[in-house]
C-alpha positions in Angstrom: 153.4 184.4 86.6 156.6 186.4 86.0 159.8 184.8 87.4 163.6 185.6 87.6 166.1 184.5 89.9 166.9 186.8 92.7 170.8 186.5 92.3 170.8 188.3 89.0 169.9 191.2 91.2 171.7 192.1 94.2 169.7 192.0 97.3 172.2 193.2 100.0 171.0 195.1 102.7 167.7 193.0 102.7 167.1 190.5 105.4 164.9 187.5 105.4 163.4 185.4 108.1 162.2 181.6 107.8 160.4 180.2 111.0 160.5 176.4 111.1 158.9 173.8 113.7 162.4 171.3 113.2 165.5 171.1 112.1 165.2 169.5 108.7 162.4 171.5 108.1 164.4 174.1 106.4 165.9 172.3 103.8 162.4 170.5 102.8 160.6 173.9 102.6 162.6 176.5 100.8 166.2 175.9 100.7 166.9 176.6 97.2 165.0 180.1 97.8 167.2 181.0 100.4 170.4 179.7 98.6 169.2 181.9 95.9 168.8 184.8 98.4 172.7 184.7 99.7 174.0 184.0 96.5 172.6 187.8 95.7 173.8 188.9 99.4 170.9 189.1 101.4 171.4 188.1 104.6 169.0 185.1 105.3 168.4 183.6 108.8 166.8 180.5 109.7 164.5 180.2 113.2 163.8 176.5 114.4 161.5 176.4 117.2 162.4 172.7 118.4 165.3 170.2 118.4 163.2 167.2 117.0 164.1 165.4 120.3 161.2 163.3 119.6 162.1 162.8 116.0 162.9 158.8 115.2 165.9 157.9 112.5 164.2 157.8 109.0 166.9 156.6 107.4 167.3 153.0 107.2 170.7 153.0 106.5 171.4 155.3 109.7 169.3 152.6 112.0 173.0 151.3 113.6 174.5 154.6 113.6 176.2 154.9 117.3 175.7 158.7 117.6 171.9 158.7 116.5 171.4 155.5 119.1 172.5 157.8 121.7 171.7 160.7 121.4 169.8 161.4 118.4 169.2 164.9 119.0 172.6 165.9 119.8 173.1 164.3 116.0 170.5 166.2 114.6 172.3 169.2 115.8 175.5 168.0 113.7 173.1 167.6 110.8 171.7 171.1 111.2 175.0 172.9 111.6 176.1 171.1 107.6 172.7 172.0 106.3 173.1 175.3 107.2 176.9 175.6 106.1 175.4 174.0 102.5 172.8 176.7 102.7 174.8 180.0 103.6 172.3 180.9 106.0 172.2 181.8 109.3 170.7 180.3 112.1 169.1 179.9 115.5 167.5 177.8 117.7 164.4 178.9 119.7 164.8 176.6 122.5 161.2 174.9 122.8 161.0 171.0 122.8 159.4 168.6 119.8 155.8 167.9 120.2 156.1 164.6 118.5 153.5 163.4 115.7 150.7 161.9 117.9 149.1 159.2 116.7 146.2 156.7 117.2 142.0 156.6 117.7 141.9 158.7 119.6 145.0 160.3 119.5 147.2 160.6 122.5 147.5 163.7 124.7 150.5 165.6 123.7 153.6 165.5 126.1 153.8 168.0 128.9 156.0 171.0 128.4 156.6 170.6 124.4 156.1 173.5 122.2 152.7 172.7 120.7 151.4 173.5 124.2 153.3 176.4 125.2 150.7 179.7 125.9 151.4 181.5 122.9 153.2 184.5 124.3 155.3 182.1 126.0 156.2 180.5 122.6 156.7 183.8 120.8 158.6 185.5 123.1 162.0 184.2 121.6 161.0 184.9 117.7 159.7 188.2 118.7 163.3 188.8 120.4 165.0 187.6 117.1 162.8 189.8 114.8 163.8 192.9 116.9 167.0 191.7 116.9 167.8 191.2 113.7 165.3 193.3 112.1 164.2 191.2 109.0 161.9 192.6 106.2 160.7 189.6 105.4 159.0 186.4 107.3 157.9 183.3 106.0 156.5 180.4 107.6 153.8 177.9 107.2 149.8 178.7 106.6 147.3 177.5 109.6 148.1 174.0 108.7 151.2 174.0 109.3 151.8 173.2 105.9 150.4 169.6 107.3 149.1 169.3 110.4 152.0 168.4 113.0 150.9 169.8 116.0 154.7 172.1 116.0 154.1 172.8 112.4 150.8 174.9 113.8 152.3 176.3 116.5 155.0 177.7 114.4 152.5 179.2 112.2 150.9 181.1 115.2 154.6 182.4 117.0 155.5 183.8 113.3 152.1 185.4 112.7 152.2 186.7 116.6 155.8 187.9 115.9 155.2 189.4 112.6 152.3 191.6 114.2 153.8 192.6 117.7 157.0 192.7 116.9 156.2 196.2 115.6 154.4 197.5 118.6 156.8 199.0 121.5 154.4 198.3 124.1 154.1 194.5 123.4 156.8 191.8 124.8 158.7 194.5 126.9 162.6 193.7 127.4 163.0 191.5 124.0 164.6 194.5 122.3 163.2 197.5 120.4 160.2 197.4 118.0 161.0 196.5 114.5 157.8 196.9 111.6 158.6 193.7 109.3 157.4 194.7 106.2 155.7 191.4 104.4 154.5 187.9 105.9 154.4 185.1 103.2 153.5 181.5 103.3 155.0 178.4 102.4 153.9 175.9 99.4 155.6 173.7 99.9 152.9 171.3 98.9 151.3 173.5 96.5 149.1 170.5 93.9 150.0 172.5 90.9 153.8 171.7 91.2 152.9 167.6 92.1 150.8 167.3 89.4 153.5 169.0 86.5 155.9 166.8 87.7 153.8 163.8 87.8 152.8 164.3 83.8 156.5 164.9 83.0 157.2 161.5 84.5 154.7 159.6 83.4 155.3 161.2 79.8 158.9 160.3 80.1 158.0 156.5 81.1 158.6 157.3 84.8 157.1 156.0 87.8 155.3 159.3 89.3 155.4 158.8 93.3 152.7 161.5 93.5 149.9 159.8 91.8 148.5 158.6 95.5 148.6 162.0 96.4 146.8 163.4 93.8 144.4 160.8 93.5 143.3 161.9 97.2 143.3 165.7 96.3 141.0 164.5 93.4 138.8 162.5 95.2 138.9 165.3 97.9 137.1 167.6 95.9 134.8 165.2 94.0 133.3 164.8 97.7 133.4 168.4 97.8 135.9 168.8 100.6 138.7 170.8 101.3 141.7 169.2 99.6 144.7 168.3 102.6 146.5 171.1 100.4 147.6 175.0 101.1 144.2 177.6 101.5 146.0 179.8 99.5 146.7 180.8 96.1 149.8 181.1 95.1 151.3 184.8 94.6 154.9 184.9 94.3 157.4 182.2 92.6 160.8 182.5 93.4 163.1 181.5 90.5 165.6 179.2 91.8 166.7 176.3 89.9 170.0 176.5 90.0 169.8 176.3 93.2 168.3 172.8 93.7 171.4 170.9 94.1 172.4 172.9 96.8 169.1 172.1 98.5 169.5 168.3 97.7 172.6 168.8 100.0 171.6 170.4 102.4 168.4 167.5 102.5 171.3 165.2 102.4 172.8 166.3 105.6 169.8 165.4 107.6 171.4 161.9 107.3 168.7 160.5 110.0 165.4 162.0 108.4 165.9 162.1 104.5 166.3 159.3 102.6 168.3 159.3 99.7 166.4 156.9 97.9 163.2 158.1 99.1 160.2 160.7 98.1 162.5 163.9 98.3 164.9 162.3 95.3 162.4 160.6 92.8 162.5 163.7 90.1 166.2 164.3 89.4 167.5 168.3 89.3 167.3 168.4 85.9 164.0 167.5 85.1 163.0 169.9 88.5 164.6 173.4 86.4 163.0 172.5 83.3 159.7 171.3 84.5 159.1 173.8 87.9 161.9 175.6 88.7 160.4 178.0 91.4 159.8 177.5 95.3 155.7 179.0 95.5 154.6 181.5 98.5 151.9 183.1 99.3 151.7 186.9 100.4 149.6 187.2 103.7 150.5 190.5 104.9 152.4 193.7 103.5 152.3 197.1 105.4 154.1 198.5 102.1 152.8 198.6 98.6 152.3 195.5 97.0 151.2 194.2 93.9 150.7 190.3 92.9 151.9 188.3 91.1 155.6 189.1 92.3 158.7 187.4 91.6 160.8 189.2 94.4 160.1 189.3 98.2 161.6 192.2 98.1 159.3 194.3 95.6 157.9 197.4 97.3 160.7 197.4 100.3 163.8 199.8 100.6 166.5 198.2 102.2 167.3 201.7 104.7 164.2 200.7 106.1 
């Protein structure tokens, strides 16, 4: 698939959306795309549906931390607002709260009023606002599973589909601003099996430890069984070139002192051997209501910034 890396063209007066369940969610799922993005001067704005008030600290070393004891998510706030600062995007919070991860046989009802069970005009009634607002060409979010299947990851799916199709239609969510026609919606993959398994034969070539080989030995037993793999529907269209760019989204990782680990999953390939071995973020192209044609390397392709 061709592939360059969007700052070696300029991209301003192109806007790009990215809808995201948490905050923390951002920098696991595209950050170096985005950096790339407002390094060539798009304007690049970040939507988080919750505040991950029902998130728990992750990061052992953060466990005494008097802040996160507190008021953990007033912290992850703070953590947001240097993630975003490392980024160069902008940012806004939608307002709904965390769903938490349910868990158990059977599982637990979810708790009342969180996002996950919001109607879903309720829910999108805030993105669709924002998309009007600021008028994006672009939105990208997660496929039906969320990407995996946290119930907030879903629902975020859904509010950026919803918003993506009636944002464009003046009769729809009356007093949230005038209609705006986004031109493409993409998909995140983030967890896309062909990137997991690269890296895993570069490190076990190099003598590494791989810390995908659990992973991909349930993908492979997943479809010996003939089931669906727990991995994105859809195929891969677009690769954004953005190497460069993956220190800045180890930083901006690193500022979610609470969730990320520095020692943990997000870490165990090193920047260097990321550029030479994968050095795209992966998408998939859902919807385009201008010309398109895939494999693309640029959001963009097909859209006139007047527009």
């Amino acid at each position: 698939m061709p592939t360059h890396d969007p700052a070696r063209t300029s991209r301003e007066g192109f806007r790009l959306l990215a809808v995201h369940a948490h905050p923390d969610d951002e920098s696991s799922k595209g950050a170096a795309m985005m950096a790339s993005y407002v390094a060539a001067g798009a304007e690049v704005m970040v939507a988080t549906c919750t505040g991950g008030e029902r998130g728990d600290i992750l990061n052992a070393a953060m466990n005494e931390n008097s802040h996160g004891k507190r008021d953990l998510p007033g912290l992850r706030r703070v953590e947001m607002a240097n993630a975003v600062a490392e980024l160069g995007v902008q940012q806004r919070w939608l307002g709904f709260t965390d769903s938490g991860l349910p868990e158990g046989d059977p599982l637990p009802d979810l708790p009342f009023g969180c996002f996950a069970l919001q109607p879903l005009e309720r829910a999108s009634a805030p993105l669709v606002k924002l998309v009007r607002e600021f008028r994006p060409h672009v939105i990208i979010s997660y496929d039906e599973n969320g990407g995996y299947p946290h119930p907030d990851h879903i629902m975020a799916h859904r509010v950026a589909v919803e918003a993506f199709e009636a944002a464009a239609d003046p009769g729809r969510y009356p007093g949230t601003g005038e209609a705006w026609s986004v031109a493409k919606l993409y998909y995140d993959r983030a967890f896309n099996p062909e990137r997991f398994r690269a890296l895993h034969f570069a490190l076990e070539e190099a003598g590494l430890q791989s810390p995908y080989a659990e992973r991909l030995a349930q993908w492979l037993e997943s479809d010996a069984e003939g089931h669906q793999p727990p991995a994105p529907a859809h195929a891969t269209t677009t690769q954004i070139d953005c190497g460069d760019y993956f220190g800045q989204r180890e930083r901006a990782l690193l500022a979610h002192r609470t969730q990320v680990d520095p020692e943990g999953f997000f870490f165990a390939v090193s920047v260097e051997m990321q550029q030479k071995v994968w050095p795209w973020e992966d998408y998939s192209l859902i919807s385009s209501r201008v010309e398109s044609n895939v494999p693309e390397d640029d959001f963009f392709a097909g859209i006139t910034a007047t527009r």
